[in-house]
C-alpha positions as a printed NumPy array, in Angstrom:
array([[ 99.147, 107.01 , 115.162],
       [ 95.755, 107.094, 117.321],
       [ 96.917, 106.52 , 120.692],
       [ 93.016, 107.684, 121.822],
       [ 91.4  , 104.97 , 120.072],
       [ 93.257, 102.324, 121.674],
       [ 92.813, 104.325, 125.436],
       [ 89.46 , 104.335, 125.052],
       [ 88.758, 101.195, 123.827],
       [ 91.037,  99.754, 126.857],
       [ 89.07 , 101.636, 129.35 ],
       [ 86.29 ,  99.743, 128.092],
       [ 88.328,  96.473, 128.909],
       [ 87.823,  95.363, 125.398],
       [ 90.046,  93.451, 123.086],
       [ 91.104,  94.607, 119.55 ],
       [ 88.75 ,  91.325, 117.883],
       [ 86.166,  93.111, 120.437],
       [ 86.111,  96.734, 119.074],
       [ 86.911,  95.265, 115.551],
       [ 83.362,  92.794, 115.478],
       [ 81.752,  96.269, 116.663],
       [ 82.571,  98.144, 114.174],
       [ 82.009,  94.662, 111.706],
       [ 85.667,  94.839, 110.754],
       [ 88.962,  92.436, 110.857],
       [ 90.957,  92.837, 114.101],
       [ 93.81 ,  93.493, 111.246],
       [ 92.515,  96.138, 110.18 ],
       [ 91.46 ,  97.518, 113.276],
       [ 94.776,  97.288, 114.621],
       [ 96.388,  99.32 , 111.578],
       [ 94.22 , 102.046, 112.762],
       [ 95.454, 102.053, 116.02 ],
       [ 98.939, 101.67 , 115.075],
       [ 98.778, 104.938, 112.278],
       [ 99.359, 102.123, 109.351],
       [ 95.855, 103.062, 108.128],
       [ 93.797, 106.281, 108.158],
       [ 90.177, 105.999, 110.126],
       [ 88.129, 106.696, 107.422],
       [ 85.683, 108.888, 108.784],
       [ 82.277, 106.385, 108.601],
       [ 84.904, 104.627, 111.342],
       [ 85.711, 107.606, 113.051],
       [ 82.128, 108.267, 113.324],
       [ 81.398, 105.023, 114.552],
       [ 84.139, 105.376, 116.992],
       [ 82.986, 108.832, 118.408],
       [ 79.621, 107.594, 118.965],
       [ 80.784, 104.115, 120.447],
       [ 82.856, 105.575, 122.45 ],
       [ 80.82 , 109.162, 123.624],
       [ 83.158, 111.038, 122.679],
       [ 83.822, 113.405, 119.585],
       [ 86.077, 113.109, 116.502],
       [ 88.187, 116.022, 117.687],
       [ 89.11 , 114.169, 120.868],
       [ 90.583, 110.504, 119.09 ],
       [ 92.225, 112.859, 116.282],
       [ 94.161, 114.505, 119.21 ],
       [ 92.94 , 117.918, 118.277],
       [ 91.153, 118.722, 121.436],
       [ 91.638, 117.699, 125.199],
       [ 87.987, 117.745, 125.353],
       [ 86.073, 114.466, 125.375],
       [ 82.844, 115.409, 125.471],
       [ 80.315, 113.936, 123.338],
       [ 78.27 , 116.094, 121.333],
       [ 75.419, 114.737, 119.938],
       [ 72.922, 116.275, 117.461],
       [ 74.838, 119.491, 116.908]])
């Protein structure tokens, strides 16, 4: 389950069609992410990160530290 991914993309006060047309997905399969049915593949996760201004770390759960590091 990615519990961040759907945080962040709520404190964004976006829909899951929203997120999903960002990232030129289904909302199905968006969800599935969100849910833990499907892994992010990491183009996705990526995506996400960078969307979002955040790091990878952070939506995998590894790390309470959201910030976004860019060009590393």
């Amino acid at each position: 389950m990615y519990p961040r991914i759907r945080d962040l993309r709520e404190d964004k006060d976006m829909n899951q069609t929203q997120m999903a047309k960002v990232l030129n997905m289904s909302q199905t399969g968006y969800s599935k992410y969100e849910t833990g049915e499907n892994d992010i593949p990491t183009n996705i996760l990526i995506s996400l990160a960078e969307f979002h201004k955040t790091n990878v770390d952070y939506i995998l759960g590894i790390t309470e530290n959201s910030e976004y590091f860019k060009n590393l």
